[in-house]
Backbone bond lengths (Angstrom), bond angles and torsions (degrees), N, CA, C in turn:
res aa  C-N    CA-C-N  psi(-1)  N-CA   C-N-CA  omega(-1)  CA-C   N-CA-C  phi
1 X - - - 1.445 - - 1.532 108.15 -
2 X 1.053 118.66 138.80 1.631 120.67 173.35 1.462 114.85 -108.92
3 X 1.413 106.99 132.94 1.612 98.70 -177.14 1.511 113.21 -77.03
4 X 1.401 85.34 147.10 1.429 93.38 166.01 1.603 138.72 -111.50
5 X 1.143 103.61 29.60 1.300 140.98 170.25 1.418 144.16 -165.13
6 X 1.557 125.62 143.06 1.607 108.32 173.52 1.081 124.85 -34.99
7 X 1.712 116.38 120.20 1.317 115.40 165.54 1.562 108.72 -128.92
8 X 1.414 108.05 142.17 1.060 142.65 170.26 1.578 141.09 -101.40
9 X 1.341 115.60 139.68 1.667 105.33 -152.90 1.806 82.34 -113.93
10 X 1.310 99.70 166.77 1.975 105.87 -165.09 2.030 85.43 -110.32
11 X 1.397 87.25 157.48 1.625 93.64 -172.24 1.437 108.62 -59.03
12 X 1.156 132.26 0.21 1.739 116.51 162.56 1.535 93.16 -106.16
13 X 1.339 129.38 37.47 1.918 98.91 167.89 1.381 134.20 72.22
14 X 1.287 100.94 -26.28 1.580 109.24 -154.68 1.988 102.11 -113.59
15 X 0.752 109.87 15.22 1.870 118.38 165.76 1.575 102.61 -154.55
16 X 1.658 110.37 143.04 1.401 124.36 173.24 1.910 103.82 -124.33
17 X 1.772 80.82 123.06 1.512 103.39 -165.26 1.613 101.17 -101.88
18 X 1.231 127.08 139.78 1.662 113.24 128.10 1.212 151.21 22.91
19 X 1.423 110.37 114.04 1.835 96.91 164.39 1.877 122.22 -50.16
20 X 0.866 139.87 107.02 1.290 130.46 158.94 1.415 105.98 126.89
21 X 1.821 111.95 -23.04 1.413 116.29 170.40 1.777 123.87 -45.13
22 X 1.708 112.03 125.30 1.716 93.56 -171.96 1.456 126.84 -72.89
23 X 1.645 114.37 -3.20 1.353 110.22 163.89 1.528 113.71 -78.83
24 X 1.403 144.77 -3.79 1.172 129.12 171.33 1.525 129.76 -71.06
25 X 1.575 105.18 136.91 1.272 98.47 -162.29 1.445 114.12 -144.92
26 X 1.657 113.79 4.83 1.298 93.04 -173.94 2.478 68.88 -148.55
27 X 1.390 90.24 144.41 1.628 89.23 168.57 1.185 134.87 -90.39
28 X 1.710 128.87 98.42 1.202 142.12 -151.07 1.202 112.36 -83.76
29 X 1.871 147.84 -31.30 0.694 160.97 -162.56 1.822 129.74 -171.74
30 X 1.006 128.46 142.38 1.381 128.22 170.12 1.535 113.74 -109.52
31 X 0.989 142.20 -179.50 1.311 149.36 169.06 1.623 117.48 -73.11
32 X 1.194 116.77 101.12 1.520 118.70 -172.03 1.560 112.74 130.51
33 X 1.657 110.20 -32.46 1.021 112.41 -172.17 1.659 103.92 -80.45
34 X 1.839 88.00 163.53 1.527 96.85 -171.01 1.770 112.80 -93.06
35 X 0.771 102.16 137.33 1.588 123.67 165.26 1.400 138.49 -93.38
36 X 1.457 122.37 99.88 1.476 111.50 -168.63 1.381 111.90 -60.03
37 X 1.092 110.46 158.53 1.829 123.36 -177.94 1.590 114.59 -62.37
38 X 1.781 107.33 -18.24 1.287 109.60 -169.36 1.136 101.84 -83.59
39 X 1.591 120.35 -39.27 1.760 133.20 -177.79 1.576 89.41 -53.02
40 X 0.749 110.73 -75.52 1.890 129.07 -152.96 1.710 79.00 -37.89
41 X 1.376 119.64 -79.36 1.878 105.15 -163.08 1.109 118.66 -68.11
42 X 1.475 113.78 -1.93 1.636 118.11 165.69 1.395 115.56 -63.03
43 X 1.458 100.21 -62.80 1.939 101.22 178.35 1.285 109.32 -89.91
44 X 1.307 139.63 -2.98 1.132 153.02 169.64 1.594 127.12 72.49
45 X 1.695 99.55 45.72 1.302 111.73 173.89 1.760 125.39 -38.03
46 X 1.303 107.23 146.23 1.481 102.61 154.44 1.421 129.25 -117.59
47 X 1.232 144.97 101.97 1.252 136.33 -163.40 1.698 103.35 58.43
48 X 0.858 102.83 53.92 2.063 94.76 170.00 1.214 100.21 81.71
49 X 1.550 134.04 -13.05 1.648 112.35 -176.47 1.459 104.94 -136.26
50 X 1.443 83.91 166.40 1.803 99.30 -171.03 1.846 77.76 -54.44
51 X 1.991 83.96 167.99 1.804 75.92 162.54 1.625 103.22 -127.75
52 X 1.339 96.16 -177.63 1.924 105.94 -152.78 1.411 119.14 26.10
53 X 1.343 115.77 61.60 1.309 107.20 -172.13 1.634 103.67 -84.27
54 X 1.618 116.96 -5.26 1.192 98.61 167.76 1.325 123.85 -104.55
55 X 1.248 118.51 5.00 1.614 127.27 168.26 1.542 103.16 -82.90
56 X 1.599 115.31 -51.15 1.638 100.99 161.27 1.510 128.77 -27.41
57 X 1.458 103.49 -64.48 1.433 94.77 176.22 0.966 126.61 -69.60
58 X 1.314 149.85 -7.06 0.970 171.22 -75.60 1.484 91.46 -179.38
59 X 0.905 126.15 -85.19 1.806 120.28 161.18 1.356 124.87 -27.98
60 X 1.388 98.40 -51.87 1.334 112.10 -175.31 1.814 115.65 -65.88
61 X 1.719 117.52 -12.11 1.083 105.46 -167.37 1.939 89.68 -116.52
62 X 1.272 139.30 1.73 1.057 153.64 106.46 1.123 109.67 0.17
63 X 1.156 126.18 -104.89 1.209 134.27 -169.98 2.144 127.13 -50.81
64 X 1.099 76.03 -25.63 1.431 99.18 168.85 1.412 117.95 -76.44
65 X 0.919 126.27 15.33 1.790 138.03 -157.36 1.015 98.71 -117.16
């Protein structure tokens, strides 16, 4: 799978965040690059991208209220 967007790994490794997200901390991917199949059902890509990343935030700024 190739991403199709910046992705980013959070300072323990173990979740892939967003461009601009404030836990990102190390750069996991660019757009084009390839992605093994195991990553992809690990963080649970869809087609190259996080998924609902805008209902995530979207929660995320919810709750913050």
């Amino acid at each position: 799978m190739q991403a199709q967007e910046r992705l980013y790994l959070t300072e323990k490794k173990d979740k892939l965040v967003g461009e601009g997200d404030k836990r990102a901390s190390f750069l996991y991917a660019i757009p084009g690059d390839e992605i093994p199949d195991e990553a992809a059902a690990k963080f649970g890509l869809k087609e190259g991208k996080l998924p609902s990343n805008k209902e995530a935030k979207a929660g995320e700024n919810k709750d913050a209220k």
